[in-house]
N, C-alpha and C positions, 0 to 999 in steps of 0.2 A: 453480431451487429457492431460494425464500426463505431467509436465516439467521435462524434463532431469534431471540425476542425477547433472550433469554439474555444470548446471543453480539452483538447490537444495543447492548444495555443496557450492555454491558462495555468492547467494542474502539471503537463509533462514540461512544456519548455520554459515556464515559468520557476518552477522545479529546479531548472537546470541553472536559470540565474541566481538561483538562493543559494544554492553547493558551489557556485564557483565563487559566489561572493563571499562567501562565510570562510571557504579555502583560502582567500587572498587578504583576509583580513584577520586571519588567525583566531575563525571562531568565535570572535567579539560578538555577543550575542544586544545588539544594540533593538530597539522598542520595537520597528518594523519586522525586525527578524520574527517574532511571535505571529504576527497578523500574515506576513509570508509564508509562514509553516501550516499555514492553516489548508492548504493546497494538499494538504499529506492527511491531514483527521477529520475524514468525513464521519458524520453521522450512520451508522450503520440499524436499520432497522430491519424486525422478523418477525413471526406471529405464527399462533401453532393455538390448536384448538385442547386446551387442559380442561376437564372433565365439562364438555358441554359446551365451556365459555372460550371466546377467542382472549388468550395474549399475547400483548404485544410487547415487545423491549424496544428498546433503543441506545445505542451509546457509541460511546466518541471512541475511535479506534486509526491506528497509522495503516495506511493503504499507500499502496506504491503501483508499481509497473513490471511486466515481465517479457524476457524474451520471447520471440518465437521459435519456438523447438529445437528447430537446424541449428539454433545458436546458443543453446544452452548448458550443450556439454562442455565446450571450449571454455565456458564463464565459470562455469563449476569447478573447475580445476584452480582457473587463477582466485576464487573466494577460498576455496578451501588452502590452498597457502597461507594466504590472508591471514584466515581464521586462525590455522595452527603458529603463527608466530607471533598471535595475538596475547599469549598467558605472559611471555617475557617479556612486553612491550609495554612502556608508558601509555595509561589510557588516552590522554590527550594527542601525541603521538598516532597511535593507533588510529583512533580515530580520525586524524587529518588523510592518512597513509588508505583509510576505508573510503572516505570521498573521492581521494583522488582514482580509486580503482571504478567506483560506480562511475564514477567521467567517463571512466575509456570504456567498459562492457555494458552498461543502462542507459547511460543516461545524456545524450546526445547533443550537441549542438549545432550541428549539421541534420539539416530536416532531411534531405533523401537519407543518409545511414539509420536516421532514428525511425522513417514510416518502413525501410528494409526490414529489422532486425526487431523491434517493438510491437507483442503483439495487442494492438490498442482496441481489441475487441475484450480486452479483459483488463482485470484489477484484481489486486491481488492483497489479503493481509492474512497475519496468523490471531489464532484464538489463544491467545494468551492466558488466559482465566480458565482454560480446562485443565490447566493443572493445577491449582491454587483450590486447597481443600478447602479454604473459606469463602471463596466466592460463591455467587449465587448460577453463575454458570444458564442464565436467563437465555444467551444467545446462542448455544454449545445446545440446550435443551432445545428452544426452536427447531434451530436444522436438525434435528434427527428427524422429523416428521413434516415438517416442510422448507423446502429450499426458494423457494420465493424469497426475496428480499430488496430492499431498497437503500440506497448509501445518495445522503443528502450533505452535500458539502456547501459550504458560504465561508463566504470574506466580506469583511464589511469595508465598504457599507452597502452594496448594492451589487456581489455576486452570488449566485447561487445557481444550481443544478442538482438536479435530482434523477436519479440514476436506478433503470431497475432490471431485476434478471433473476437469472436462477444463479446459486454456489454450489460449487461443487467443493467437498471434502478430498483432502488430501490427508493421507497418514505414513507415507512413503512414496518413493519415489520421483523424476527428481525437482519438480516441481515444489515437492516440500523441502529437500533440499535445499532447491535454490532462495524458495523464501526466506525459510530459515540464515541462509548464509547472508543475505541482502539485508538483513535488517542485523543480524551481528558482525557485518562489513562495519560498521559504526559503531553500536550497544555491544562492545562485547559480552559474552554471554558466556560461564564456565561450563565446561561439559556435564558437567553433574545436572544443572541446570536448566539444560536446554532438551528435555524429559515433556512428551505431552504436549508440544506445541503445534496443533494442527494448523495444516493453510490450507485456507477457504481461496477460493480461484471465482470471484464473480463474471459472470458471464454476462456482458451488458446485451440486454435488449432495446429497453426505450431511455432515452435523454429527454429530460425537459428543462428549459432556460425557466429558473423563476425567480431571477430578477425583479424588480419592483416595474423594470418597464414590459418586460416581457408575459410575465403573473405566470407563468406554467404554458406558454409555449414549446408543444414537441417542436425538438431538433434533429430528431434522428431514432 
């Protein structure tokens, strides 16, 4: 299922205002910047039935955007450049030099290259917490048993959507790849380190606007 123009209009090209502004201001993380990034950590919820009783989890996680297939080996070559010039490189540096690459292969300012090349029937983040011996690994244990899930995003004061589908696990190939490279485009991440981070590939089904005016009207 496609996302709404809506939900397009707000999380991707709204998206695209926050990286070109933060680009040209050199990263100045000034008060609005936090309430803008909010477009990036949705709420991620899952539920799986442990001995009998349903639980539920929930928790705040960075979700992004992915190509469409035909265009994601091309992008994989220029991230993993990236990535490998990333160990001798000033993090800040780095980091500006990672935006400006998601500008030219994700993240579009031009609506017809971005509805081309963007596949906006999906979202995409990695589980981070599967490899951390200490966590609770609440949402890592869900999806093994059920992939139903819902990602609930808001801004305040007065947007919201809620988003629901099935996830599909990724443990190779190049889909994990590419998430992996797209989120240490920016976070560099040492090799040693970057050990156990599955990407979940949500697969939208239903949209609903819930909004304070809208309450949970489907959009799609």
């Amino acid at each position: 299922m496609m996302l709404p123009k809506a939900f397009i209009d707000w999380a991707y090209f709204g998206r695209v205002k926050v990286l070109k502004s933060q680009l040209s201001k050199g990263f100045v993380q000034e008060p609005m910047f936090f309430i803008d990034m909010m477009r990036h950590t949705p709420i991620l919820a899952t539920a799986s039935i442990i001995n009998g009783r349903i639980f539920v989890n929930a928790k705040v996680v960075g979700a992004g955007f992915i190509l469409k297939e035909d265009y994601i080996d091309e992008a994989l070559g220029e991230l993993r450049e990236h990535y490998l010039r990333g160990e001798s490189m000033d993090r800040l540096e780095y980091a500006k030099e990672g935006v400006k690459l998601l500008l030219e292969i994700l993240y579009f300012d031009d609506e017809v290259k971005a509805y081309e090349k963007v596949d906006f029937t999906k979202i995409a983040t990695l589980e981070l917490a599967a490899g951390r011996k200490d966590s609770s690994k609440h949402t890592w244990t869900n999806i093994q048993s059920n992939r139903e899930a819902c990602l609930l995003y808001y801004m305040p004061p007065n947007i919201s959507f809620e988003i629901h589908g099935e996830v599909d696990v990724h443990l190779e190939g190049k889909y994990y790849e590419f998430v992996n490279l797209v989120h240490d485009a920016f976070h560099y991440t040492p090799p040693k380190a970057r050990v156990n981070r599955p990407c979940l590939i949500f697969n939208v089904r239903e949209v609903y606007d819930n909004s304070p005016r809208a309450m949970g009207i489907k959009i799609s």
